[in-house]
Rosetta silent file (secondary structure, phi, psi, omega in degrees, C-alpha in Angstrom):
SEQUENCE: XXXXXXXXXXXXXXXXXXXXXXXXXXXXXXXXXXXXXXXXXXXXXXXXXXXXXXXXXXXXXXXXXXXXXXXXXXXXXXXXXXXXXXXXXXXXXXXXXXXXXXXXXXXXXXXXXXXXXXXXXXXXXXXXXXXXXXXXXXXXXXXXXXXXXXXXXXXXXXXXXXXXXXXXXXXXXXXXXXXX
SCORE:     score description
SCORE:     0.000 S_00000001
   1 L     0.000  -34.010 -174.049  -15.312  -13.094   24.721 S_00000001
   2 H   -67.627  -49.777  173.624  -12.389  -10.761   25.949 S_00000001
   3 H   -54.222  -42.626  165.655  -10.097  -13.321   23.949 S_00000001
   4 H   -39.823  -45.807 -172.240  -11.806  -12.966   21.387 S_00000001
   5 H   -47.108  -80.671 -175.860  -11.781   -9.164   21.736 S_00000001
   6 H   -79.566  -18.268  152.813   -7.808   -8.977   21.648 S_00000001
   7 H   -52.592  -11.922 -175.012   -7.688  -11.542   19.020 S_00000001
   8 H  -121.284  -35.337  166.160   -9.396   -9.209   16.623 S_00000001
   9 H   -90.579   22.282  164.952   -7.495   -6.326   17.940 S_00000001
  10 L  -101.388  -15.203 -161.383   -4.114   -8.061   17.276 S_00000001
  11 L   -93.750  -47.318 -173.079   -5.663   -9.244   13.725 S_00000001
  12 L   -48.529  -89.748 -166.397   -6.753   -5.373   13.050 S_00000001
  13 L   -34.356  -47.896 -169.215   -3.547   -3.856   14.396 S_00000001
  14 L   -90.265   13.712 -171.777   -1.202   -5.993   12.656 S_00000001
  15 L    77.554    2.870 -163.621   -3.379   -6.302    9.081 S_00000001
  16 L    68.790   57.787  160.592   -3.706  -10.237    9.505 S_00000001
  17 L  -100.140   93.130 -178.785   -0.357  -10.392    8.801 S_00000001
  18 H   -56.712  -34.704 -162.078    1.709  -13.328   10.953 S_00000001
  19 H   -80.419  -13.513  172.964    4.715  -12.428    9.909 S_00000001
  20 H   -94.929  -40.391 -166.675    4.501   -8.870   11.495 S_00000001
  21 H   -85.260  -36.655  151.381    2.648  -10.311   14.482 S_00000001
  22 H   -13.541  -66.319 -137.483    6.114  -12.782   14.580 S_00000001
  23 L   -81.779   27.702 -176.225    8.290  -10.404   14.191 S_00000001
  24 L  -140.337   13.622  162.579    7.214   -8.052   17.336 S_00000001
  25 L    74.510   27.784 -178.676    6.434  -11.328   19.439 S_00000001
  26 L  -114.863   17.792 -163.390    2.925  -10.957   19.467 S_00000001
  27 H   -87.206  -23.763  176.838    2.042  -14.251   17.363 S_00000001
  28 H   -98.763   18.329  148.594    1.824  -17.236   20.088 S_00000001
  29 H   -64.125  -70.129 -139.073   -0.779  -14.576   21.656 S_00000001
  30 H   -77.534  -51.418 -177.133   -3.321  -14.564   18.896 S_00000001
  31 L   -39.305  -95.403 -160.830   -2.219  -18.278   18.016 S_00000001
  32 L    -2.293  -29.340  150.967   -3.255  -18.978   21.557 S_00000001
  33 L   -71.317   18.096  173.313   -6.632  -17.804   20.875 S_00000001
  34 L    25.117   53.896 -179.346   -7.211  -20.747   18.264 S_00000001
  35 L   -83.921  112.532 -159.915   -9.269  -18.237   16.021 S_00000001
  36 L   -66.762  129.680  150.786  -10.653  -20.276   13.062 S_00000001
  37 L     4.200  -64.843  165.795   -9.670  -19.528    9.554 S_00000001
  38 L   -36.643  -67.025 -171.448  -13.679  -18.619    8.672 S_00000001
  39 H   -67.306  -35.756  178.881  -13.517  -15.669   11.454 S_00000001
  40 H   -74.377   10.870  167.171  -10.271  -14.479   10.421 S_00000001
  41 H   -90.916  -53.870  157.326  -12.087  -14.133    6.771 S_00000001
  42 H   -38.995 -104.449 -110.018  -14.531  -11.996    8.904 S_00000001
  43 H   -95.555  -17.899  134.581  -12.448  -10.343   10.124 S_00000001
  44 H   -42.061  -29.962  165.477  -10.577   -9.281    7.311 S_00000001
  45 H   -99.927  -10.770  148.517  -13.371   -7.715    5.159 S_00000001
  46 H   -47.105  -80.942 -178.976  -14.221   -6.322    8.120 S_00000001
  47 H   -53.595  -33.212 -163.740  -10.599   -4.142    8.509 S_00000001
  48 H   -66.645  -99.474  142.132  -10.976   -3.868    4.139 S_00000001
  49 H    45.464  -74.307 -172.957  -14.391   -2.157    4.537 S_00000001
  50 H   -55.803  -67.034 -174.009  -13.047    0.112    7.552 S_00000001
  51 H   -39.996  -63.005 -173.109   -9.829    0.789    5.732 S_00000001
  52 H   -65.169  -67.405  167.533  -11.166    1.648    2.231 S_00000001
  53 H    -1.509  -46.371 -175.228  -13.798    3.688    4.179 S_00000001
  54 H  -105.084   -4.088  170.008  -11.473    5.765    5.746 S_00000001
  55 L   -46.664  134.040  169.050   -8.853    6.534    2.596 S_00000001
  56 L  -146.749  156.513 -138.900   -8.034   10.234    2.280 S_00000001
  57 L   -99.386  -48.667 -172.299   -5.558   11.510   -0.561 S_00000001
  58 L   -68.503  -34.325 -162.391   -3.729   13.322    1.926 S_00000001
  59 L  -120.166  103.676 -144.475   -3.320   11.277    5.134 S_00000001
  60 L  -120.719   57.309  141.660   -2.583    7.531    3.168 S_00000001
  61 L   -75.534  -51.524  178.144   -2.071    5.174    6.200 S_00000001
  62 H   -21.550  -59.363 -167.986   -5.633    3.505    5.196 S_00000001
  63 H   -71.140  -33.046  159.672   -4.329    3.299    2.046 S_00000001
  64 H  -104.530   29.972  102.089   -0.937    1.332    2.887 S_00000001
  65 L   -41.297  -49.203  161.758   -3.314   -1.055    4.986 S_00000001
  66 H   -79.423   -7.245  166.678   -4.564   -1.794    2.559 S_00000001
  67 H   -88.763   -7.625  159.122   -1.907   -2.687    0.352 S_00000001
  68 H   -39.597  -56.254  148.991   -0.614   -4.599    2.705 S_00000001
  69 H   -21.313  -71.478 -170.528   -3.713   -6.582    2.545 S_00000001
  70 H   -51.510  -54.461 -173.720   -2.973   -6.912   -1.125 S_00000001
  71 H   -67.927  -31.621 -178.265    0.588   -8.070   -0.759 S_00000001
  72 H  -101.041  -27.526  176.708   -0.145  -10.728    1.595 S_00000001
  73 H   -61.498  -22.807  169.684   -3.078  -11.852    1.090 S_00000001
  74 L    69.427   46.913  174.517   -2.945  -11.485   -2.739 S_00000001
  75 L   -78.934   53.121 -120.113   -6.414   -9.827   -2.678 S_00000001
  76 H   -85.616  -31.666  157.858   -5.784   -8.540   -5.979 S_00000001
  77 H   -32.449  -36.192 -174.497   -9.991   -7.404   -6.252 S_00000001
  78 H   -95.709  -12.575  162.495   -9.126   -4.742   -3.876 S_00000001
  79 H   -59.367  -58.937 -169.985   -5.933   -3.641   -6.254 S_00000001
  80 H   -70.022  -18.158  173.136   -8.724   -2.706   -8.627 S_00000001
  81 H   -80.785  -71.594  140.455  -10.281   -0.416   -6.283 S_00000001
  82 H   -15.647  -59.425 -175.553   -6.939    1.220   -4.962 S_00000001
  83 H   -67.636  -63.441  160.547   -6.515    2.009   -8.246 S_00000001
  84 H   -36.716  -51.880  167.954   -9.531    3.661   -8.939 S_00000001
  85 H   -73.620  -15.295  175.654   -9.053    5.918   -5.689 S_00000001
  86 H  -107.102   26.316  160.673   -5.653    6.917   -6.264 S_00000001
  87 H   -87.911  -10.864 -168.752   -6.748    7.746  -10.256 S_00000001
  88 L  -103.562  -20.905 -157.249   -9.705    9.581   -9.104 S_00000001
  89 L  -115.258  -32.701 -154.593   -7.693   11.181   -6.002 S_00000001
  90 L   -78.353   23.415 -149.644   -4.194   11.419   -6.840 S_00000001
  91 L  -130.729  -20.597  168.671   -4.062   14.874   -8.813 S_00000001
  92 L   -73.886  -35.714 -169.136   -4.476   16.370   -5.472 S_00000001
  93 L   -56.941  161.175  134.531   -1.608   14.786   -4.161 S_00000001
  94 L   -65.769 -156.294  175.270    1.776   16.574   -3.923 S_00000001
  95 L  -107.105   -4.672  160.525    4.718   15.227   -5.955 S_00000001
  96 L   -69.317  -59.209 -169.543    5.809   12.888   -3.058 S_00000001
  97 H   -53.963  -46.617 -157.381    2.389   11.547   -2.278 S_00000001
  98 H   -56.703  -24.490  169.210    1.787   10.968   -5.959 S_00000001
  99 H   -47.255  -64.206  167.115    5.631    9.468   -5.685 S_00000001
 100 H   -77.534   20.438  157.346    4.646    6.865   -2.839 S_00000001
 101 H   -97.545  -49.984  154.525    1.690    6.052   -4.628 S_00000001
 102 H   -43.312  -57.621  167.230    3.542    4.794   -7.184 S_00000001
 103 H   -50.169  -55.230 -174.804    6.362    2.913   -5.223 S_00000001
 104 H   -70.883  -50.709  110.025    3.595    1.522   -3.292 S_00000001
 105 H    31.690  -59.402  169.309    2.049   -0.073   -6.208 S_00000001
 106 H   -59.239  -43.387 -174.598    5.360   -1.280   -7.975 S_00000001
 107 H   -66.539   -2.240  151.939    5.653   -3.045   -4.682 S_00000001
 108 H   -45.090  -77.559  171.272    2.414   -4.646   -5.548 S_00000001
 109 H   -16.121  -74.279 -160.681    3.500   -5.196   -8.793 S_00000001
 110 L   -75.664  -11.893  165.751    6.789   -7.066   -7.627 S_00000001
 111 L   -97.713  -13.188  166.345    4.731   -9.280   -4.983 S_00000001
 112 L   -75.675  -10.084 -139.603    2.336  -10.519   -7.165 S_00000001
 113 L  -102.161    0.373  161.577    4.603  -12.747   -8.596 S_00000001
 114 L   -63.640  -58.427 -176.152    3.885  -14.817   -5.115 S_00000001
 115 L   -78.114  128.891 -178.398    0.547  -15.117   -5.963 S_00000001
 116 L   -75.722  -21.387  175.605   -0.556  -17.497   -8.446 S_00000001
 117 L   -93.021   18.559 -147.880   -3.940  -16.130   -9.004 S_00000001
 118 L  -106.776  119.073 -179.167   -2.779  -12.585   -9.042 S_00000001
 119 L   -72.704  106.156  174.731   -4.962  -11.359  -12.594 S_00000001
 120 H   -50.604  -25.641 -177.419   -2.705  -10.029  -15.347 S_00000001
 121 H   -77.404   -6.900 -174.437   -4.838   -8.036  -16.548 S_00000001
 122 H   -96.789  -67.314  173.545   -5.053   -5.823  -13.089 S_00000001
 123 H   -45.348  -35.133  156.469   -1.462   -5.736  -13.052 S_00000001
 124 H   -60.195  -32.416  162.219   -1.117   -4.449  -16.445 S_00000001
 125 H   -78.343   -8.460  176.151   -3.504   -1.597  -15.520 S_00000001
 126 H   -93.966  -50.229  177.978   -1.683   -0.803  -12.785 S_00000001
 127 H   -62.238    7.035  178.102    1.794   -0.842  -14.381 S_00000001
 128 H  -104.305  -22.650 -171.517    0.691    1.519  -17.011 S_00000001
 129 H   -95.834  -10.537  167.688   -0.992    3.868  -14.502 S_00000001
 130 H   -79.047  -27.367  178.948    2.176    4.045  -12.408 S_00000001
 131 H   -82.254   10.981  172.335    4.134    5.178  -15.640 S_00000001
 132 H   -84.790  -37.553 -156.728    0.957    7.846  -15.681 S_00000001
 133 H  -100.546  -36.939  156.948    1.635    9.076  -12.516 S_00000001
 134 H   -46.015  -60.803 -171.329    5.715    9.146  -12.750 S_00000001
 135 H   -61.693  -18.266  138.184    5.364   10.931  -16.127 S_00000001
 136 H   -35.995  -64.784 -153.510    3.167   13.798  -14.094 S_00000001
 137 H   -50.155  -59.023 -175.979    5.880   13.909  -11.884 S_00000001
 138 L   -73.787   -9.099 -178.935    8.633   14.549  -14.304 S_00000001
 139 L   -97.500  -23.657 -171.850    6.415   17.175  -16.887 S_00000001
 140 L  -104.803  139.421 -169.487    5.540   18.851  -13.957 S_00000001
 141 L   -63.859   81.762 -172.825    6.883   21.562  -11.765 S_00000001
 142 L   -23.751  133.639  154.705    8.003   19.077   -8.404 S_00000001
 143 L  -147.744  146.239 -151.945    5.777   20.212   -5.200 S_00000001
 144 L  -147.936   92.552  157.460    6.777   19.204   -1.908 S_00000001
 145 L   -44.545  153.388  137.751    3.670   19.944    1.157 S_00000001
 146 L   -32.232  -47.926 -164.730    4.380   21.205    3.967 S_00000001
 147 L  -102.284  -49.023 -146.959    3.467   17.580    5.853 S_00000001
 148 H   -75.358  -44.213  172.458    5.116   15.817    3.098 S_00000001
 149 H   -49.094  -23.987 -156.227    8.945   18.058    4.086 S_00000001
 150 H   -94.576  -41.134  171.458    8.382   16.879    7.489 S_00000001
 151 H   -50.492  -40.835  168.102    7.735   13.218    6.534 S_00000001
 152 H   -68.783  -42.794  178.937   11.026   13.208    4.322 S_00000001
 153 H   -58.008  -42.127  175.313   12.768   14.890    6.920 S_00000001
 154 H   -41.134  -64.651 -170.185   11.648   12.357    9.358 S_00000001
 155 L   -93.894   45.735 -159.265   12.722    9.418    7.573 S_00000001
 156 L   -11.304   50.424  167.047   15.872   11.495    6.577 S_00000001
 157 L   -95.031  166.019 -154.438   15.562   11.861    3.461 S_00000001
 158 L   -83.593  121.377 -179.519   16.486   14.506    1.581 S_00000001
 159 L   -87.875   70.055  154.144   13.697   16.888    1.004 S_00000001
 160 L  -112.877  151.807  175.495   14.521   18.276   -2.550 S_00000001
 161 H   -88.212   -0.789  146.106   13.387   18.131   -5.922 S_00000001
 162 H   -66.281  -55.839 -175.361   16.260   16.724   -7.109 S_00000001
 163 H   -50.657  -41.104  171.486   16.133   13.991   -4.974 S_00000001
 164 H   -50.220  -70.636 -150.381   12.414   13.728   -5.695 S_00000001
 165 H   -69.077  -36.832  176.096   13.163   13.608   -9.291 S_00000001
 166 H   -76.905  -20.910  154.230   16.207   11.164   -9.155 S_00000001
 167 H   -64.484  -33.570 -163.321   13.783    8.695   -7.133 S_00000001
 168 H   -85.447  -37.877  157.116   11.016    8.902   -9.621 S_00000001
 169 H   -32.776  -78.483 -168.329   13.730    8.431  -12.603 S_00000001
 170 H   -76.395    6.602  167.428   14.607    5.154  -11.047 S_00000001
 171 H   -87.789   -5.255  172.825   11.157    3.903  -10.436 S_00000001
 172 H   -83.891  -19.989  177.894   10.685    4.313  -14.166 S_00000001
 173 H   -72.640  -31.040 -157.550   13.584    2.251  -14.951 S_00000001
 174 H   -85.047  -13.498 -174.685   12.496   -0.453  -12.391 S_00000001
 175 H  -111.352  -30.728  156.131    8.962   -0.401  -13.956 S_00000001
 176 H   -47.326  -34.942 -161.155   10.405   -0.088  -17.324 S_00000001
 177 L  -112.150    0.988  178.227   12.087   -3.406  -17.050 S_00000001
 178 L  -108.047  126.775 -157.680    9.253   -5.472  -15.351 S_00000001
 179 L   -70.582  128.078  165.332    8.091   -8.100  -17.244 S_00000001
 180 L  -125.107    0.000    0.000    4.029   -8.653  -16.653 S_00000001
């Protein structure tokens, strides 16, 4: 049962993602636990459930779990729901968050094209609501949180509205130009 245990908290931590459990050498553990395909199904709408559960507008790890989810798994049902929470949520946002919500999206966008099942019609609702939420960005007076200055500072980026605005510019070209 204890294998079991850390088999679900390696499956958790890393999203069910192998290629992340690979690349930090934690992957012949959980292989080692020969955890069947069925439970790892489990255990995945398990983490979706907790994850969408736990979304807040402000505080968005939840919220890149789950698109992680999306990109590898190509769970593109749970796309439509992300979308609904950051259309219902995202107005709240600063002009960063609402920035990464968009990026994080396109990269949806540009990852479906793994998945063969990935519903055009989801994708087309998304790429028109990312050119919703860019076109906010740019009509609108840039704001930059408090939390959000620390996070760009962190990841050293430059925490200006120019910079803001010259990022959001080129996710409109790159979403401009993608074919769905």
């Amino acid at each position: 049962m204890v294998n079991k245990e850390r088999a679900k908290e390696l499956f958790f931590s890393y999203y069910g993602n192998e290629f992340f459990m690979w690349k930090d050498g934690d992957l012949d553990e959980y292989k080692s636990y020969n955890i069947s395909k069925d439970q790892e199904s489990v255990w995945k709408e398990e983490l979706i459930e907790k994850l969408y559960s736990e979304l807040d507008v402000k505080h968005n790890s939840s919220l890149n779990g789950l698109i992680l989810i999306i990109n590898y798994f190509g769970e593109y049902n749970l796309l439509k729901k992300v979308l609904y929470f950051i259309s219902d949520n995202y107005m709240q946002a600063d002009s960063f968050l609402k920035l990464r919500y968009a990026e994080e999206l396109f990269d949806i966008l540009e990852k479906s094209k793994f998945h063969e099942h990935a519903p055009e019609d989801t994708l087309l609702e998304t790429k028109k609501f990312i050119i919703v939420i860019i076109n906010d960005i740019l009509s609108n007076n840039v704001e930059i949180s408090a939390e959000s200055k620390k996070i760009l500072e962190f990841n050293r980026d430059m925490p200006d509205e120019n910079y803001l605005v010259l990022r959001t510019q080129d996710l409109l070209k790159k979403i401009e130009s993608l074919d769905i």
